[in-house]
C-alpha angles and dihedrals in degrees: 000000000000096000083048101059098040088055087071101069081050101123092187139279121267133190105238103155087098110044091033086061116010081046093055084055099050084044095050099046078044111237081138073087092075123096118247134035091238086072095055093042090049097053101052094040084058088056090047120028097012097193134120131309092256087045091048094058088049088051094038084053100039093044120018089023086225106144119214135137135233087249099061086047090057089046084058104045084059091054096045092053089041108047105356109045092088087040091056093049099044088058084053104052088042095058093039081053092053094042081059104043093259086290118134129159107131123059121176123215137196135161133213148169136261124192138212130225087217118090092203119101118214121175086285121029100063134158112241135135101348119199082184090066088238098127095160102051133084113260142161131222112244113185116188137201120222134176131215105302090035092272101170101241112168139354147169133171131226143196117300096244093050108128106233096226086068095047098063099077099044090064097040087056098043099049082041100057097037090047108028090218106180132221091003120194110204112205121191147146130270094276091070087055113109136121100243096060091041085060089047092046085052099043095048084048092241117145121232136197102188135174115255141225092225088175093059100048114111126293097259084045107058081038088072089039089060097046095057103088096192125191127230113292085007123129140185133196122220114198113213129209096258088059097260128118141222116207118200124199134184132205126176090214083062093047093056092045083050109056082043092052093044096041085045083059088040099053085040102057087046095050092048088047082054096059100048083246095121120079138148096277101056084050118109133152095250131105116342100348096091089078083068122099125190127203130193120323112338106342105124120189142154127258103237101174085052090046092055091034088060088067088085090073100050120124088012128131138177140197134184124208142155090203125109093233108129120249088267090049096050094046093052099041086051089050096065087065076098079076091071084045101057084041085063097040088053095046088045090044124024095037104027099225085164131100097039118208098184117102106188119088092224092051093039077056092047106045080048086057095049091049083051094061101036079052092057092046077056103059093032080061098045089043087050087046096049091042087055098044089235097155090216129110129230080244101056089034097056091049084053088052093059095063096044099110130178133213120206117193153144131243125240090240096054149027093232116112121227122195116199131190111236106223119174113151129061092246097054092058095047095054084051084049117056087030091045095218099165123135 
């Protein structure tokens, strides 16, 4: 009777783990700047229930009883490509700055693919080249800009069928010339590497460190490649004639990943021989099928003598660069490319940016801003965590925010309303806790 009774000055039970945490970060790097709630719901719905636009105004009603309708979600996406995307980066790009002293001189940069559910092409979703392995299915091409610790700086996204070594310099110039960011180093993986950008890094006086295709340099080259004989952790730098340098490194650890990757492809193009699976229209140059050979009209083998000549590569590695690091420095520089890595997988992964259902080019631009910014809220939470030797991960602590609920009630001796935090577990206090989000 008691309960009973009590269960009447109830005004109702809220979740409150997200916004009271995951909204101090977006406060604090300053997206509270942006114009529209919807900005702020949709980011931290991405961190925290990453699903599509109609499934985001059911969540937005049930959990956080904010109503809204797909429709108005569509009206602000419009708004945010079209007045707010520069805006958004440039936050960004302001807190990361302050995070590293206002000291910037070396920016990291990928590229990757996202797919549609949709078959159908349009000027811009096209299939093309998928590192998703969705080759028949529409994508486009994203390439992001990152800076040391993985901080998101800059991106734009092009047509499916783009090739990524064009799409290095566009975003170079643009984050340069919005932000005036002096003596760059440009640091990026061997598909950036192409004669035509390393004429336009050194016209535009950038520095580069790049990763080289060490089996396609010229014959006296890999001869002295070859030569080398290097031991396990060992490099060398070869100075070239333009007054850039290639640095090749061996490990043993790559050696061994190596001959498993390239025996995997191996064992894969003959099962699929085998099954009759493989034809001439599935052949391309890429990956593992140039072991394939392919005589007369229809016979189909594998090259045998090419596969086992391929071991003398293994564990080898090579970088280019025209800047005056030594060989320890470039390599390592070139290693936290992993940085940009982590930054796709959790955009792949943790908020689910792929598939896209979107079909329009202003709301596909759109739905890739506000996974910017729920990616820098991301790092912002695992810096903070690190910084305060939590142990956790954004991962575990995000699934601990979304069962952080609130009541809020009266007593039966007055008309003031009191809202409380319900904390049960051990990891829900501490989270309260080290972040002190209490009322």
């Amino acid at each position: 009777a008691f309960v009973d009774s009590f269960t009447e000055y109830i005004e109702g039970f809220s979740l409150v783990g997200p916004e009271l945490l995951l909204g101090k970060l977006f406060d604090e790097i300053g997206f509270n700047a942006i114009e529209g709630e919807l900005f702020r719901h949709l980011v931290i719905t991405r961190l925290v229930y990453p699903v599509s636009k109609l499934k985001t105004v059911d969540y937005l009603f049930k959990y956080q009883n904010i109503k809204c309708n797909v429709y108005s979600i569509y009206r602000y996406l419009d708004k945010l490509q079209k007045h707010q995307i520069e805006q958004v980066k440039s936050i960004s790009l302001q807190h990361t700055l302050q995070l590293l002293g206002n000291q910037m001189s070396v920016v990291f940069y990928d590229v990757t693919t996202l797919y549609f559910e949709s078959k159908e092409e349009d000027e811009f979703k096209r299939m093309g080249f998928s590192k998703d392995g969705k080759h028949q299915q529409p994508q486009i091409v994203l390439g992001l800009l990152v800076s040391q610790g993985g901080y998101p700086l800059d991106y734009d996204v092009f047509e499916g069928d783009k090739y990524e070594g064009d799409t290095l310099i566009p975003i170079i110039e643009h984050f340069v010339s919005k932000h005036q960011i002096q003596q760059l180093t440009v640091v990026a993986d061997a598909g950036l590497l192409s004669k035509k950008n390393i004429a336009l890094l050194i016209e535009n006086k950038y520095q580069y460190i790049l990763g080289a295709r060490i089996k396609n340099e010229n014959k006296a080259i890999t001869a002295q490649i070859m030569d080398l004989r290097l031991q396990d952790g060992q490099s060398v730098m070869i100075h070239n004639e333009d007054g850039t340098k290639l640095i090749v490194s061996y490990k043993k650890a790559r050696a061994v990943n190596d001959y498993k990757n390239r025996k995997r492809g191996w064992e894969k193009l003959e099962k699929k021989i085998k099954s009759g699976k493989l034809t001439k229209q599935h052949i391309n140059n890429k990956g593992y099928n140039k072991y394939l050979q392919i005589e007369g009209e229809a016979s189909i083998s594998l090259n045998k003598e090419k596969y086992d000549d391929d071991k003398k590569w293994d564990g080898l590695k090579g970088y280019k660069t025209n800047t005056n690091l030594t060989r320890e420095e470039v390599i390592e520089q070139y290693h936290q490319l992993w940085q940009i890595e982590k930054a796709f997988r959790i955009s792949k992964h943790d908020l689910q940016v792929r598939p896209i259902y979107h079909h329009l080019k202003r709301r596909i631009e759109a739905h890739i801003c506000i996974a910017f910014a729920a990616c820098k809220i991301y790092k912002e939470l695992e810096r903070q965590l690190k910084e305060k030797k939590t142990g956790q991960s954004p991962e575990q602590v995000i699934d601990i925010l979304k069962t952080v609920y609130s009541i809020e009630f009266e007593t039966p001796y007055s008309t003031q309303k009191y809202k409380r935090l319900l904390l049960k577990t051990d990891g829900q206090k501490e989270i309260v806790q080290i972040f002190n989000l209490y009322f």
